[in-house]
Every structure is written in structure tokens, then in C-alpha cells.
C-alpha positions in Angstrom: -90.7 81.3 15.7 -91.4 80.4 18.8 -89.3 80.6 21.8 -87.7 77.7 23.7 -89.8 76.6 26.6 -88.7 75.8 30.1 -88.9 72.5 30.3 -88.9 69.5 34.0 -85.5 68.4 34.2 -83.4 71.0 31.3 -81.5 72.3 34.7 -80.5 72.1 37.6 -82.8 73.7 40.3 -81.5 74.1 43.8 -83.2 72.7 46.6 -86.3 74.6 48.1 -84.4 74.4 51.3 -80.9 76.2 50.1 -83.0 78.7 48.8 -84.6 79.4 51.6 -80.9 79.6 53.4 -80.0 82.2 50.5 -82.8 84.5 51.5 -81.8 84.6 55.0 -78.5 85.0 54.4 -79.1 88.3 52.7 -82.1 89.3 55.1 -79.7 89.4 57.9 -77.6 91.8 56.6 -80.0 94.8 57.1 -80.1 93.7 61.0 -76.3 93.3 61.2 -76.0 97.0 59.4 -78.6 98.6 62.2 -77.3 96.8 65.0 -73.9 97.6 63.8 -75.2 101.7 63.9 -76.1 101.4 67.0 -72.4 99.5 68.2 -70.4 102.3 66.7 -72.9 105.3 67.6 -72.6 104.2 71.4 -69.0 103.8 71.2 -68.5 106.8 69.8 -70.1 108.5 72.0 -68.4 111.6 73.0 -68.3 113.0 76.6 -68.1 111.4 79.9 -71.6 112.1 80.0 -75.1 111.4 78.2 -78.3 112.6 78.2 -81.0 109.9 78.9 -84.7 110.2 78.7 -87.6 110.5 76.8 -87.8 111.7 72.7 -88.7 115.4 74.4 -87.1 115.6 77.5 -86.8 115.7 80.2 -83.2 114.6 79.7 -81.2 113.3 82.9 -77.0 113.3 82.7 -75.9 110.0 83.1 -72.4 108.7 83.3 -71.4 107.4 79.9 -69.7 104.1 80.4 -72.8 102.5 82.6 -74.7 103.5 79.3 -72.6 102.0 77.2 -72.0 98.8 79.2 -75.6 98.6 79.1 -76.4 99.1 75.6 -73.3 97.1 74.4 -74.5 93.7 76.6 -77.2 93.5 74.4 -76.6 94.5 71.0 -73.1 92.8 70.8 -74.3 89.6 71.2 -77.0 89.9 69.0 -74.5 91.3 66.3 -72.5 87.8 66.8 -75.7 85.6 66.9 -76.7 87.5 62.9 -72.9 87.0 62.3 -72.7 83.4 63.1 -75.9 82.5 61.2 -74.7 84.6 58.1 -71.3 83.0 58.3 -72.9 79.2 58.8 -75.6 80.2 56.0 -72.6 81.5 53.8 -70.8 78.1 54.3 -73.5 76.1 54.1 -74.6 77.3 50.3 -70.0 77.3 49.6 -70.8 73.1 50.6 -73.8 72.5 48.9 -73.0 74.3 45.5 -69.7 72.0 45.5 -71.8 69.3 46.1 -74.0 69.5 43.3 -72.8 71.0 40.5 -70.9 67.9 39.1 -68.5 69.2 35.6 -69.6 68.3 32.2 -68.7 64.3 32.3 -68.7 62.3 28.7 -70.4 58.9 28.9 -68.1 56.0 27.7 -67.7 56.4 23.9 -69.4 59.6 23.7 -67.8 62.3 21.4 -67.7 66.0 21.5 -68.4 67.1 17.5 -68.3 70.8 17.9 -68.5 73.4 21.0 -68.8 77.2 20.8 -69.9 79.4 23.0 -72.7 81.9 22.2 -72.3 84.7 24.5 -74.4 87.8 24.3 -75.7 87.2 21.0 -77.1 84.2 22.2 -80.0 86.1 24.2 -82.9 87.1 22.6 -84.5 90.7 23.0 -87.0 89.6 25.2 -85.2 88.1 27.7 -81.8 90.8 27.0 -84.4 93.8 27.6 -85.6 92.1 30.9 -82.7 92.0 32.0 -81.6 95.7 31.6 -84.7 96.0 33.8 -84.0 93.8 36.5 -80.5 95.5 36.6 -81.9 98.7 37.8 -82.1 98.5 41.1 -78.8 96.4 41.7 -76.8 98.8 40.0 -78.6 101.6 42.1 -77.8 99.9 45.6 -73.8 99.4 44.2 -73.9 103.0 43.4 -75.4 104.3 46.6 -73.3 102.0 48.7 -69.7 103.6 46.8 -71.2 107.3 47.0 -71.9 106.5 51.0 -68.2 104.9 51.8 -66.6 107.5 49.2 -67.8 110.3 51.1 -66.0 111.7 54.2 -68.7 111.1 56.9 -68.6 110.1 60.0 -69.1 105.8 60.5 -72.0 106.2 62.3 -73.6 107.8 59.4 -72.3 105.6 56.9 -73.2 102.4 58.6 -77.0 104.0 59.0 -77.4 105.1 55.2 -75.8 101.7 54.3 -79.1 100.4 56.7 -81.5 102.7 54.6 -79.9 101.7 51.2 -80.2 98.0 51.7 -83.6 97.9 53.6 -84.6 100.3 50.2 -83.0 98.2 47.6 -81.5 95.3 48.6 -83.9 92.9 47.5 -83.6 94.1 43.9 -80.4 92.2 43.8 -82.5 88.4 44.9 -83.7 88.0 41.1 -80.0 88.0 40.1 -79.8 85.0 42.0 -82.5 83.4 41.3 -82.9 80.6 38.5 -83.5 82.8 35.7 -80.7 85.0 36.6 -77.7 82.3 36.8 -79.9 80.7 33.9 -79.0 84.2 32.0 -75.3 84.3 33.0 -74.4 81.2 32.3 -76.2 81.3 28.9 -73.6 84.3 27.9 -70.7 82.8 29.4 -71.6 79.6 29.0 -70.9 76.6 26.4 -72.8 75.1 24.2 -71.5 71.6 23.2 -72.9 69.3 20.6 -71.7 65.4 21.2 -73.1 62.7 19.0 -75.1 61.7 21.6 -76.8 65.0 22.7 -76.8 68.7 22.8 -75.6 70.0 26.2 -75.0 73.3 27.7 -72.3 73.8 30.8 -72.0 76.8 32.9 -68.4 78.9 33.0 -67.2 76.8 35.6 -67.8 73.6 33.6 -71.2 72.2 35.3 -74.0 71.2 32.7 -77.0 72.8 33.2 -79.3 72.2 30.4 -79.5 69.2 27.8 -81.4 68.3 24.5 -81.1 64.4 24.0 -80.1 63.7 20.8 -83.1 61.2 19.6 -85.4 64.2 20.4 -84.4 66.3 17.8 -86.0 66.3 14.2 -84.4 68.6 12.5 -82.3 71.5 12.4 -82.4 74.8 9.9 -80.5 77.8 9.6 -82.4 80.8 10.1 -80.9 83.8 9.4 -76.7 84.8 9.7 -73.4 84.9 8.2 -70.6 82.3 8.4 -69.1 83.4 11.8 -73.0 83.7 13.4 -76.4 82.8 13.2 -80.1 81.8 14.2 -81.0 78.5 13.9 -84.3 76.7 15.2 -84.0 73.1 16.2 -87.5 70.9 15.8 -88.1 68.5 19.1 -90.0 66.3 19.5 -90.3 65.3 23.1 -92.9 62.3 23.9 -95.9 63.6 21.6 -95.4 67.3 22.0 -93.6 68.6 19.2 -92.2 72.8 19.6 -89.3 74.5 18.0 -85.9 75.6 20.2 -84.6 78.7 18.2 -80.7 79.0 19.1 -79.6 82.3 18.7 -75.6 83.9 17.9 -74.5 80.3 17.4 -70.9 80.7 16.5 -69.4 78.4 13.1 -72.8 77.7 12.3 -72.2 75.6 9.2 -70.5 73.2 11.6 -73.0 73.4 14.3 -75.8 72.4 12.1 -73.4 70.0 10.4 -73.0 68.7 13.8 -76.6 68.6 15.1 -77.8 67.0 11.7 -75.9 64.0 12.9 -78.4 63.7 15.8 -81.5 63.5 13.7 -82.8 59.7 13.5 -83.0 58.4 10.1 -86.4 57.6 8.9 -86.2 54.1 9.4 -84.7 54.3 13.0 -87.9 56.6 13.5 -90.4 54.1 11.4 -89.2 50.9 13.3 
């Protein structure tokens, strides 16, 4: 069988511009980590002296608070302008994501005939071995990150290897966030909801995000299962292109099907 296409309008994408805001968000942090080293090292510094001068000398002695007034005026501020812009980005995709993801709303008369939810069963191997993969690298930066502020090191240290991890790795964690990745999530902790009008799918906090109209769908067969699971393949037929959904760990299958049958147009609603 083949497997379910992405299709214009199944979800909802967000707008090229808050995506854009998401990537900055998360390319600031590397910045705010270095120019947070460079905060604590000079603070830290200990002595009422430093050496200043070139990489191999020669070194002059220098007071140390002129040299850290000095380094300090600069990197401060610059800490609070990548603060500010994380914090307004941050907020800015809080307002937005409230805005529009409206919940799972029934239209007047509609009527829900039988909800499940499919969970992990409901991914195929495909898509589940993918996303082993693309957890890789996340799960690497989280465990480099714990071993770094685990160990007993000095903050300057911690704060710079927390710089090297994220420069290294922190952009394995953008595909999490991308379409595919929510796509995944709320797939397994998702709903699937069949309504006599339409086959709908809402996300764990109750926002639809995918939808097969009802007059669309041709027919309906069980694959393969038992009574509490099972695989079954929906035919669609969507203006003149006609492909086959296949619906995987559907829980109570005998009523799902039950329920989606109820969709299919008669033959004379589809001959007239």
C-alpha cells in the first residue's frame, strides 16, 4: 500500500515569518553563551592585576578594574540587546501560537461517532526509524549539556563548553521543531476523531491539524489486526486524483471502520 501523501491544506503550517523568528531565537543563544564566558571570565578575574598584550607577549600589568570596566561596557550591553531580542522573539511565537491554533470546534449539527487515539503504533517504520535518527544529535547536546553542569568546574568553563556544545549540536534540535517534527508528536499523542461529517485529527492540546472531508472518501478496509488494533487503508478520492491513506494502530477498529463506512457516499449520491 501506499503511504499517505502530504497534501495543500491537511495542516496547519506556520507563517514563513514566525519561522524565521524561531531560528533566531535559537541562533542567539550561542552569542549569549560566548558573551556570557567572557562576562564571568572577566569578573572572575583574580588579582588586582592583569596581564595585557599580545597572544605571545610581551605582557604589560594592568590594574584590573580599568580592564574590567572596559571589557564589561561593551559585552554587557550586548548580552542585554541578545537577551531582549530572545525574550521579545520568545513572546512573540507564546502570542502567535495562541493565536492560531483554534481547538477542535464541531459545526452546528455535526456529530462525533467514534475517537481514539493511535499513539505510537500509529507511525509507520519509515517515518518511526527517521525519527530515531533525527533524535541523535538532540539527545547528544541534552547529554553533553547535564555532563557539563554535573561536573564540579569552574563557571567560566562550563559556560564556554556549553558555547562549544551548542555551536556543535545545537541545530540538530531545529528539525524537532519543524513541521514534520510537531506533525510526528502530535500524531502519537494526538486524536484521531471520526464525525459524520469528516475525519479529523487534533493535537494533545486539542487544535486540529489535519482533516479528510467526508465526501472524499470511497471506501474503507481493514488491513491487517486484532480487535483492540489494526491497519486500515482508506480510498480518497480528492478532485480526480484517486490514492489510498493507510491508518496505522487504529484502536477499536471494528467501530472505526463502522464509523468511517458512514462517510462513504451512496452510489446514487455519487451517480447524481
Amino acid at each position: 500500500m501506499s503511504q499517505e501523501s502530504e497534501r495543500e491544506g491537511e495542516g496547519i503550517q506556520l507563517p514563513p515569518r514566525r519561522e524565521r523568528v524561531a531560528l533566531a531565537v535559537a541562533a542567539y543563544l550561542p552569542i549569549f553563551l560566548f558573551l556570557a564566558t567572557v562576562i564571568a571570565s572577566v569578573l572572575l578575574i583574580p588579582g588586582d592585576t592583569v596581564q595585557v598584550g599580545r597572544r605571545r607577549g610581551p605582557y604589560t600589568l594592568v590594574p584590573t578594574l580599568p580592564v574590567q570596566i572596559g571589557v564589561l561596557s561593551v559585552a554587557v550591553p550586548l548580552a542585554g540587546v541578545v537577551i531582549a531580542r530572545m525574550a521579545r522573539g520568545a513572546y512573540w511565537l507564546w502570542a502567535t501560537r495562541q493565536a492560531e491554533r483554534p481547538g477542535f470546534a464541531l459545526a452546528a449539527g455535526e456529530i462525533i461517532a467514534w475517537r481514539g487515539k493511535q499513539g505510537l503504533r500509529g507511525i509507520d517504520r519509515i517515518r518511526l526509524g527517521m525519527a530515531v535518527l533525527t533524535c541523535i544529535g538532540p539527545a547528544l547536546y541534552v547529554w553533553w549539556l547535564l555532563h557539563i553542569w554535573t561536573v564540579a568546574n569552574p563557571l567560566v568553563l562550563q559556560l564556554f563548553w556549553s558555547f562549544c556544545a551548542t555551536v556543535a549540536l545545537g541545530a540538530t534540535v531545529a528539525p524537532l521543531m519543524s513541521k514534520p517534527g510537531r506533525t510526528f508528536v502530535n500524531d502519537v499523542l494526538g486524536e484521531m476523531v471520526v464525525t459524520d461529517r469528516r475525519i479529523a485529527w487534533c493535537s494533545p492540546r486539542g487544535s486540529q491539524y489535519r482533516e479528510i472531508p467526508g465526501d472524499e472518501i470511497r471506501d474503507v478496509a481493514f488491513i491487517e489486526g486484532d480487535g483492540r488494533r489494526a491497519w486500515i487503508v482508506l480510498t480518497q478520492v480528492r478532485r480526480t486524483e484517486v490514492s489510498e491513506v493507510d491508518l496505522f494502530g487504529v484502536p477499536d477498529p471494528a467501530d472505526a471502520i463502522e464509523a468511517i463506512r458512514r462517510l462513504v457516499p451512496s452510489t446514487e449520491a455519487l451517480g447524481q
